[in-house]
C-alpha positions in Angstrom: 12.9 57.5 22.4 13.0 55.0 19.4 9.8 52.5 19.7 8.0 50.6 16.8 4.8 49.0 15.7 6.6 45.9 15.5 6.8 45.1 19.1 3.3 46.3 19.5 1.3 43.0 21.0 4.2 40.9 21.7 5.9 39.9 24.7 9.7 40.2 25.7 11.8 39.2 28.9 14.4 41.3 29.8 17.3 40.3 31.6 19.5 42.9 33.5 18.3 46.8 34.5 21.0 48.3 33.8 21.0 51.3 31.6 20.9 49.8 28.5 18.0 46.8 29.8 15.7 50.1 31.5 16.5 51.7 28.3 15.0 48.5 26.6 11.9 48.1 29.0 10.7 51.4 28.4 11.0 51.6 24.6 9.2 48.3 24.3 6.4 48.8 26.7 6.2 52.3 25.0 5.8 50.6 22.2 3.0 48.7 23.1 4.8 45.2 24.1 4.3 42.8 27.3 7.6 42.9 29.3 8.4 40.9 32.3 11.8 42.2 33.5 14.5 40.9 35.7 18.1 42.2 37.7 18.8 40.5 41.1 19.2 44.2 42.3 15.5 44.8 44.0 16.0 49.0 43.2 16.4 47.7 39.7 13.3 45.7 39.5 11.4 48.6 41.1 12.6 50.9 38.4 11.2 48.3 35.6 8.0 48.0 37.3 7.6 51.6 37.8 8.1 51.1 33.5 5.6 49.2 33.0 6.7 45.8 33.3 6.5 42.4 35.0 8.6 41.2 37.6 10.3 37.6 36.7 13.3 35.7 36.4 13.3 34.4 32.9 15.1 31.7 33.7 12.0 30.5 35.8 9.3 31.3 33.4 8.1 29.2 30.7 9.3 31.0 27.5 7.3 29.6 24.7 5.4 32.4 22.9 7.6 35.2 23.9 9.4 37.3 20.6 12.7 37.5 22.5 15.2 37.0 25.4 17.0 40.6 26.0 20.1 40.5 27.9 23.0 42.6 28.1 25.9 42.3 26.3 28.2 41.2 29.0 25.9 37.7 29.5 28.2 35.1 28.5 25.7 33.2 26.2 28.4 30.3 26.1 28.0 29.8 30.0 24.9 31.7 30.9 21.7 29.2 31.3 19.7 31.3 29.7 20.9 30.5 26.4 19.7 26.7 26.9 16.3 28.0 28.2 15.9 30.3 25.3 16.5 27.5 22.9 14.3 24.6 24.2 11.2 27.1 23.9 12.5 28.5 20.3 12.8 31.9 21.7 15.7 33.9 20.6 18.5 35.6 22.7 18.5 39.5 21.7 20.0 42.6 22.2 19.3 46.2 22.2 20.9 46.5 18.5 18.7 44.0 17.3 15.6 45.8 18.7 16.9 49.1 16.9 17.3 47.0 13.8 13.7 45.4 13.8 12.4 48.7 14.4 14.6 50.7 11.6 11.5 50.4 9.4 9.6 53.1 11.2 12.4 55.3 11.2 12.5 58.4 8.6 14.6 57.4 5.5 18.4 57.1 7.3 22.1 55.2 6.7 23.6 53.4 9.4 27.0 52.3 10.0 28.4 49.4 12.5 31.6 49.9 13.4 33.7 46.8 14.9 36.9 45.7 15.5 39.6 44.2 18.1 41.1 48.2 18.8 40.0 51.9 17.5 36.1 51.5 17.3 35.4 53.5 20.0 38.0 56.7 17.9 36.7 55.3 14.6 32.8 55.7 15.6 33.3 59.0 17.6 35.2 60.4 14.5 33.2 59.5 12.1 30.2 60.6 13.8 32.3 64.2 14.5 33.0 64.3 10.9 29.6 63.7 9.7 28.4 66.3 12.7 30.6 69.0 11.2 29.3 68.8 7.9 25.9 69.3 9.0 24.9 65.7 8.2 22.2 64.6 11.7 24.0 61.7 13.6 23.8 60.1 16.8 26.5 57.6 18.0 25.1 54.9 19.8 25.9 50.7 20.5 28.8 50.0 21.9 29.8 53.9 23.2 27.1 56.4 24.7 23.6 56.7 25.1 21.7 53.5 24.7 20.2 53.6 21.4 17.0 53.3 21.9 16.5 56.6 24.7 17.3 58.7 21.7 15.2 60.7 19.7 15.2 59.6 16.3 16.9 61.1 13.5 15.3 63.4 10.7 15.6 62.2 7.4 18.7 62.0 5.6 20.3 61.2 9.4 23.1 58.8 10.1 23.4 56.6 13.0 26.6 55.3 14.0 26.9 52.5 15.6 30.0 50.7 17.4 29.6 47.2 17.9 31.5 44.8 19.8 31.8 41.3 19.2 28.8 40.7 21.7 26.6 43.1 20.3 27.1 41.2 16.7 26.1 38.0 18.5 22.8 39.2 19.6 21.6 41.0 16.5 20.3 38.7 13.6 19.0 41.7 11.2 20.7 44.6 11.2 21.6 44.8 8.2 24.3 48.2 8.3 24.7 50.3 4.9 27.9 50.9 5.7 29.9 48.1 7.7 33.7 48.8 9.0 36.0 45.9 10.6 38.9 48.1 12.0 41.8 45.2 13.0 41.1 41.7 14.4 44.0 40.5 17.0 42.9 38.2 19.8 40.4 39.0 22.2 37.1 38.1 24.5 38.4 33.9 23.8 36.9 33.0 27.3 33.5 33.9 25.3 34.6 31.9 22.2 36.1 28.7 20.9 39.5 29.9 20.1 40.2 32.7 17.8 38.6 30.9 15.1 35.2 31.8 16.6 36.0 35.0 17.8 36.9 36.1 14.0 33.5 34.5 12.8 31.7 36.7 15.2 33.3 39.6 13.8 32.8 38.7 10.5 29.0 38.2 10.9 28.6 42.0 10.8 29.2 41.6 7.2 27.3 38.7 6.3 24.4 40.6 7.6 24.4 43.3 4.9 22.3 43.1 1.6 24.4 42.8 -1.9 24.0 46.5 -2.1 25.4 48.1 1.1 29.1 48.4 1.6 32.1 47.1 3.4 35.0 48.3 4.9 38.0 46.2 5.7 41.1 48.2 7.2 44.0 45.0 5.8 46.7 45.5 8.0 46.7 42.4 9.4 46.5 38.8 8.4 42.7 38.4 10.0 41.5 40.8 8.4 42.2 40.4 5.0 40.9 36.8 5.4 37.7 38.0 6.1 38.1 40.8 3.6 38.6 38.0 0.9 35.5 36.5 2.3 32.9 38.9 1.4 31.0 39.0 -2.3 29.3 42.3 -2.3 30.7 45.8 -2.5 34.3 46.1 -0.5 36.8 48.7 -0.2 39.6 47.6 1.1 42.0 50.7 3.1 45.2 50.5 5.6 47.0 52.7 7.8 49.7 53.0 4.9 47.1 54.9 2.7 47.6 58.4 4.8 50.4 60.3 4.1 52.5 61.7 7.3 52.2 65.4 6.1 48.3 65.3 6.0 48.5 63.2 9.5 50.8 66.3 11.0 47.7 68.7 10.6 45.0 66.3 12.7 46.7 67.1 16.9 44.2 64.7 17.9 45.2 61.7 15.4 48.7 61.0 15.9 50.5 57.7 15.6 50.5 54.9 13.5 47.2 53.4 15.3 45.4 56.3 14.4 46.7 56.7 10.4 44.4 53.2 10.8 41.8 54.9 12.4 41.8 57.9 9.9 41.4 56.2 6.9 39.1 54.0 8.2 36.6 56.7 8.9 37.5 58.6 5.5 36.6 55.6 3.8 33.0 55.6 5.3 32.5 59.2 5.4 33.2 59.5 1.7 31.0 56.2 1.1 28.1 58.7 2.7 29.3 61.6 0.2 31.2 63.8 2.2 33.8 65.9 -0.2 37.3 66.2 0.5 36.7 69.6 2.5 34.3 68.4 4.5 36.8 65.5 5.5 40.0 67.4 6.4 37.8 69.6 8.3 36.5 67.1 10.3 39.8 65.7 11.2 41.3 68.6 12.1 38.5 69.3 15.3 38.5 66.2 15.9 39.5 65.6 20.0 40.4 62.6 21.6 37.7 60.4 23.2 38.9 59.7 27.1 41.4 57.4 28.2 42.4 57.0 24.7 45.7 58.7 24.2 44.2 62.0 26.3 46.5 64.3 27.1 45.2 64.9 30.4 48.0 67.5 31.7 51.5 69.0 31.0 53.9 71.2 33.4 57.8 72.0 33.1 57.8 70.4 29.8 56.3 67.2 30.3 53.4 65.9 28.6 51.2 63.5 30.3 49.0 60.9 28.6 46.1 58.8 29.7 45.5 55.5 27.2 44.0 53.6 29.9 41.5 52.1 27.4 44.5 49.7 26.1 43.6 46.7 28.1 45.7 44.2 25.7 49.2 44.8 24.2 48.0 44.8 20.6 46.0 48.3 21.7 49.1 49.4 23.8 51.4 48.8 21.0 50.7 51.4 18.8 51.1 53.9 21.7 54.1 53.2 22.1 55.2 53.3 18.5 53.6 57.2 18.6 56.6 58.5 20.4 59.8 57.3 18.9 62.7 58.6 20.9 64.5 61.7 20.0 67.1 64.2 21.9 64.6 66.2 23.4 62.1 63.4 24.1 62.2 60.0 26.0 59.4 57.9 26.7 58.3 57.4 30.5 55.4 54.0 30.2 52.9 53.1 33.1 51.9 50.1 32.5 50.9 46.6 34.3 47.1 45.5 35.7 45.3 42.0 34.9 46.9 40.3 32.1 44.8 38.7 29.6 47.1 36.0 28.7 48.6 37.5 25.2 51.9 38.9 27.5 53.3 42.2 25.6 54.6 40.5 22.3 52.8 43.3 20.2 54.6 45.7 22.2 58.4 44.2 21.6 59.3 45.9 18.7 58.7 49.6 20.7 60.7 48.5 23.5 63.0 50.8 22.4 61.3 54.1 22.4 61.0 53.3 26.3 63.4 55.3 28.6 61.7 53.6 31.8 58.6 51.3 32.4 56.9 51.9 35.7 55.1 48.3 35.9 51.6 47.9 38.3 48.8 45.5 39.4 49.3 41.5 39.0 51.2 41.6 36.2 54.0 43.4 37.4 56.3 40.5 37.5 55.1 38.8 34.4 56.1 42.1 32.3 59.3 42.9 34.1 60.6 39.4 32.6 59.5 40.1 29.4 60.5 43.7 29.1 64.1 42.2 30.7 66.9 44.6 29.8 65.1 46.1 27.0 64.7 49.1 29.1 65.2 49.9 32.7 62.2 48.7 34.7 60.7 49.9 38.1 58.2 47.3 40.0 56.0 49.9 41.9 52.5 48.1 43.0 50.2 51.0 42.3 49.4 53.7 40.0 49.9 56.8 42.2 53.5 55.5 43.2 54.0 55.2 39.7 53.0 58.4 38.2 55.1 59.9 41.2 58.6 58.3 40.3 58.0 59.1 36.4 57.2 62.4 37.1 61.0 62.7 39.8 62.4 60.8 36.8 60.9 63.3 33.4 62.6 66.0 32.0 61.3 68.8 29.8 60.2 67.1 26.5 59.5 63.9 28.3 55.8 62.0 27.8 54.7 60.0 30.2 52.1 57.4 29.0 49.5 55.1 30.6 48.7 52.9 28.4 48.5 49.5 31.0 48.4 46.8 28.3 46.3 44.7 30.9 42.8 44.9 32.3 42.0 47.1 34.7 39.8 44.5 37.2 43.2 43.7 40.2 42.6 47.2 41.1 39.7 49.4 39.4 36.1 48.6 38.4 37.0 49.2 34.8 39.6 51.0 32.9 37.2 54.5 32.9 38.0 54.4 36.8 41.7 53.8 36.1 42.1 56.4 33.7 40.7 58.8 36.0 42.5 57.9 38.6 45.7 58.4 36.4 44.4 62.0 35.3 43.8 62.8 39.1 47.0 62.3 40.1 48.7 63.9 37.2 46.6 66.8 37.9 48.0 66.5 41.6 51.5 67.6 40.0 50.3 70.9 39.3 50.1 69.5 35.5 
C-alpha cells in the first residue's frame, strides 16, 4: 500500500468504512497516524478496529488538534454537519486524493495525471492508462475508477498514475498538484451539491489552479464551458477537440467509435504525447483499446443484431453522443432503451439525434416525461421495465439493427446504481441467445 512519513504522529477521523475509508484507515495507521474511525454499519466499525483504529463519531468528538476530517466522496459537504464541525475546530475536510497527494513526496520519482470532466473520464483515464501500459510505461489507474489509491503498491520510478477525479474528489484535495491536468467537457451536473452551475464549473476548474506554472493543461474546447475555463488558465495549455481526429484514423480504433469518443481520443493523445509517447506507441494503444463496462459495451449480437450496453449515461449530454454514433442507414436502424430517474436537464442534448431513432423503448419514472418530449420524433413504446423492453426491441430488430441502452437518466427508481442496470441489461440480452 501507499503510506508516508507525513502522517506519522498525527491524528485523523475517518468517516465512512467503505472501501475507499478501510483503504484510508489502514494506510494511515500503517503509516504511523492515530485514527478514530466511524460507519453507522457496526461490521464496518469492527473491520476499522480490527485496523488499528478508534471507534468514534467525529461529529461527537472534539476535533481540535486533528490533521484531517476523511470522508467519502459522496458526503454532501454543502449539507453534511460535518463540514461546520470541521470548520469551528480549523480542521480540514479531506479525501483519499489528498492523502495520496501529501504523501507523493515519498514516492519514487513519477508523473501523475487527473483526469475530470462532466462525461468520458472514466474512457479517457482507462485509455490513457492502456496506452501508457502498452508502451511499457508502469501505471496504475486509481481515484475516481478502481482500486482505491492508496491499497496499491507504489509505482517504480519513471511510473505514471492516472487518476480520474470527479468534481467531489477536486473538492477534497487542496495539494495535488497533477503534472498533467485534463478537463474532458463541462455540461451540467451534481447542482444539488453546488450553487448553480456557476459553482459546479469552479470546482472543475480548481483541478487546474492547483498545478505549478510548470505542469500542463488540457482543455478538450468543444463547448462553451470549457473554453471559459480554458481562457482562464496562465501556465502551459494545450487546447484539443473532437474535430482534431480524422474519421479515417477513427475507423481503425473498434473500440472508439462515435463522435463522443473522437473527444475522448484526442484527449488522451494529447496527454500521452505530453508524457512522450511517439506516434507508434499511440495508434497502437488505440487500436487494443476495449470498452470499459456499461460504456457503449457491446455485450451480445445474434441474427444480425448488435446489442449495446451504455448504462453509464445517466444524463442526456452522455446519452447524446450515443445516439449520434449510429446514424441511420438502409441496413441499420436504431432500436434506444432508454428512461430511469431524471435529473432535471429532460433530453434537449439528445434532440438533434432524434432522428437516427427507429423506436424508443422508454422505462422507470421518466417514462412519461420523455415520451412528450420525444413526441412524434420517432415512434415511442411506454414499457415500465427493462426486461419488457429489451424483449419488444429484440421482436421489433432486424439484421443490421443496434439496440442501445443508453437510459439518459439515473438509475436509483429501479437499480442500486447504473453498474446494476447495465448488468441487468447484458443479462437479458444474453437471455436471447445473443
Amino acid at each position: 500500500m501507499i503510506t508516508s512519513r507525513a502522517f506519522a504522529g498525527r491524528r485523523y477521523a475517518v468517516l465512512g468504512l467503505a472501501r475507499s475509508g478501510l483503504a484510508t484507515v489502514e494506510a494511515l495507521v500503517a503509516s504511523g497516524a492515530g485514527v478514530t474511525a466511524w460507519d453507522e454499519r457496526e461490521e464496518a466499525r469492527d473491520d476499522a478496529m480490527a485496523l488499528g483504529a478508534d471507534i468514534g463519531n467525529p461529529l461527537e468528538i472534539d476535533l481540535v488538534g486533528f490533521a484531517g476530517v476523511v470522508v467519502s466522496p459522496g458526503v454532501p459537504l454543502n449539507r453534511h454537519p460535518i463540514a461546520a464541525h470541521a470548520r469551528e475546530a480549523h480542521v480540514p475536510v479531506i479525501g483519499d486524493i489528498e492523502l495520496f497527494a501529501e504523501a507523493e513526496g515519498d514516492l519514487p520519482p513519477h508523473k501523475t495525471v487527473g483526469i475530470t470532466g462532466t462525461n468520458g473520464k472514466s474512457t479517457v483515464t482507462a485509455l490513457v492508462a492502456h496506452m501508457l501500459e502498452s508502451a511499457g510505461v508502469p501505471t496504475l489507474m486509481g481515484g475516481n475508477i478502481g482500486l482505491p489509491i492508496l491499497t496499491r503498491e507504489p509505482l517504480p520510478e519513471g511510473g505514471v498514475y492516472v487518476l480520474e477525479l470527479s468534481s467531489y474528489q477536486i473538492d477534497l484535495s487542496h495539494s495535488l498538484a497533477c503534472d498533467v491536468a485534463l478537463l474532458t467537457n463541462l455540461s451540467p451536473d451534481h447542482l444539488d451539491r453546488y450553487d448553480g452551475f456557476a459553482g459546479y464549473s469552479a470546482s472543475k476548474a480548481r483541478l487546474f489552479s492547483l498545478q505549478h506554472r510548470d505542469q500542463v493543461a488540457i482543455v478538450a474546447v468543444d463547448d462553451d464551458p470549457s473554453k471559459m475555463i480554458a481562457s482562464r488558465i496562465n501556465h502551459r495549455l494545450h487546447r484539443v477537440s473532437g474535430k482534431d481526429i480524422d474519421p479515417v484514423d477513427q475507423a481503425r480504433w473498434p473500440a472508439l467509435q462515435g463522435p463522443h469518443n473522437a473527444q475522448n481520443a484526442v484527449c488522451a493523445i494529447a496527454v500521452c504525447r505530453v508524457l512522450g509517447l511517439n506516434d507508434e506507441q499511440i495508434e497502437r494503444g488505440l487500436a487494443t483499446y476495449k470498452s470499459l463496462p456499461h460504456r457503449m459495451e457491446l455485450v451480445g449480437e445474434a441474427d444480425g443484431v448488435r446489442w449495446f450496453n451504455d448504462s453509464k449515461a445517466t444524463n442526456a449530454a452522455s446519452a447524446a453522443p450515443a445516439l449520434a454514433a449510429f446514424p441511420p442507414a438502409p441496413d441499420q436502424r436504431l432500436h434506444w432503451i432508454a428512461g430511469g430517474q431524471a435529473k432535471g436537464d429532460g433530453l434537449a442534448a439528445c434532440r438533434p439525434w432524434f432522428g437516427h431513432v427507429k423506436r424508443a423503448y422508454l422505462i422507470g419514472e421518466a417514462m412519461e416525461t420523455f415520451a412528450a418530449e420525444i413526441g412524434d420524433a420517432c415512434p415511442v413504446e411506454k414499457l415500465g421495465d427493462l426486461a419488457t423492453a429489451v424483449k419488444q426491441a429484440a421482436a421489433a430488430a432486424e439484421p443490421g439493427d443496434i439496440v442501445l441502452l443508453s437510459p439518459a437518466c439515473a438509475s436509483f427508481d429501479q437499480y442500486k446504481d447504473y453498474e446494476q442496470r447495465g448488468d441487468a441489461f447484458r443479462a437479458a440480452v444474453q437471455a436471447l441467445g445473443a
